[in-house]
C-alpha positions as CSV (number, residue, x, y, z in Angstrom):
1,X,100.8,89.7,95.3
2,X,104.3,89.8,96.5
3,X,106.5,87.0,98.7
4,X,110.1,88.2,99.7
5,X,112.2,85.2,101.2
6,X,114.5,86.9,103.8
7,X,116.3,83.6,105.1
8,X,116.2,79.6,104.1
9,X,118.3,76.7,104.6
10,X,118.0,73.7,103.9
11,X,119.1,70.2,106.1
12,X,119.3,66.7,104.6
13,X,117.0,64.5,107.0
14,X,118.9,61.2,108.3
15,X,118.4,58.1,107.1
16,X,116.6,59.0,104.2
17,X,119.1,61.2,101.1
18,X,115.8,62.3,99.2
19,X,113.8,64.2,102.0
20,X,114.8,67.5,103.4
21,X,114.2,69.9,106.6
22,X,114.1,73.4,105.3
23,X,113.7,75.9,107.6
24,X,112.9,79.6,106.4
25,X,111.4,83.3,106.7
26,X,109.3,85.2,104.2
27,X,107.1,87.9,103.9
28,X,103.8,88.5,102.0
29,X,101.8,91.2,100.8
30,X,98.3,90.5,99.4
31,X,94.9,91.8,99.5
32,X,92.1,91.0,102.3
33,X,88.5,91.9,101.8
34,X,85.8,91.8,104.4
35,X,82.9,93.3,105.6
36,X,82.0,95.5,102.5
37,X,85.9,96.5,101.7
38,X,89.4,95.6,101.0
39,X,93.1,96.8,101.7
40,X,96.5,95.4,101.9
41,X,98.2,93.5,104.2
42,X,101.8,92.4,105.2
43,X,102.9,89.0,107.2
44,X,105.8,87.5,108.2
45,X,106.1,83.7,108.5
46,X,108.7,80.9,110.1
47,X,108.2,77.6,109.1
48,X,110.2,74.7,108.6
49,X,108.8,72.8,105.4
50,X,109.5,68.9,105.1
51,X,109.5,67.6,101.4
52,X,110.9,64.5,100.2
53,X,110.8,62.7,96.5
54,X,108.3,60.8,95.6
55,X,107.1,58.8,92.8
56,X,109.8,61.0,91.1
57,X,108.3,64.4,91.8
58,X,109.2,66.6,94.9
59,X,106.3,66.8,97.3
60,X,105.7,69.1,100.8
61,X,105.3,65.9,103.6
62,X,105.2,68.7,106.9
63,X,104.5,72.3,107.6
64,X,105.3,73.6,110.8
65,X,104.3,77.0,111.8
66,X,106.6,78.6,114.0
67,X,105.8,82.4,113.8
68,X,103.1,84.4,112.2
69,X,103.8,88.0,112.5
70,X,101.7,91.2,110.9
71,X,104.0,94.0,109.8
72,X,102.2,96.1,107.8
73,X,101.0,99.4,109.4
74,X,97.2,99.0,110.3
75,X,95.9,98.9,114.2
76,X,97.2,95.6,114.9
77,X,100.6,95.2,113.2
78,X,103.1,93.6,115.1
79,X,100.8,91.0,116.8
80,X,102.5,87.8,116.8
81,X,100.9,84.4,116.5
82,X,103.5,82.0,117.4
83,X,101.7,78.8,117.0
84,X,103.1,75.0,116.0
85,X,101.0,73.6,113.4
86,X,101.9,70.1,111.8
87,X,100.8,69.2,108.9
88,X,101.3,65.7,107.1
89,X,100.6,64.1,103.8
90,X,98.8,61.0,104.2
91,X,100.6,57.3,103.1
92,X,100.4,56.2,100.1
93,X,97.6,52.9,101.2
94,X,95.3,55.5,103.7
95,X,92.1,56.6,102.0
C-alpha cells in the first residue's frame, strides 16, 4: 500500500562502472490476513541491493537483509529480525 524511503545511497562497485552497491531504509504499510481476518501492518527494512546492467536493462544481482523491524502499534511492534540474507541471480549458462 504505501513504501516511504527514509535513507539511500548508492556506491559504484570496483572494477566493474555498470554495477552498483546501494545501501538503503524504507518503510512499508500493507495489509496481512490470517486466521479468519486482516489488519495493517508497518515494517522497516535495511538492505543493501546489488544491481548491475545487463543485456541493456538494469537488473537486482544481491539482496542482503540487514534489519527487519515492525513499527506499527500491535503486540509485537518493535521486534527486530536482524538477519543476513543473500540473494543472487543465477549466470547467464546455469539452468
Amino acid at each position: 500500500r504505501e513504501v516511504a524511503v527514509e535513507q539511500a545511497s548508492a556506491e559504484r562497485i570496483d572494477g566493474d562502472r555498470l554495477s552498483y552497491a546501494l545501501h538503503g531504509r524504507w518503510t512499508a504499510l500493507g495489509s496481512v490476513g490470517h486466521w479468519g481476518h486482516v489488519h495493517q501492518r508497518k515494517n522497516r527494512y535495511e538492505a543493501v541491493v546489488t544491481i548491475a546492467a545487463q543485456e541493456g536493462v538494469w537488473k537486482i544481482t544481491g539482496l542482503e537483509l540487514m534489519d527487519e523491524q515492525r513499527i506499527d502499534q500491535s503486540p509485537q511492534a518493535g521486534v527486530s529480525k536482524a538477519s543476513s540474507v543473500a540473494v543472487s541471480a543465477p549466470s547467464r549458462g546455469a539452468q
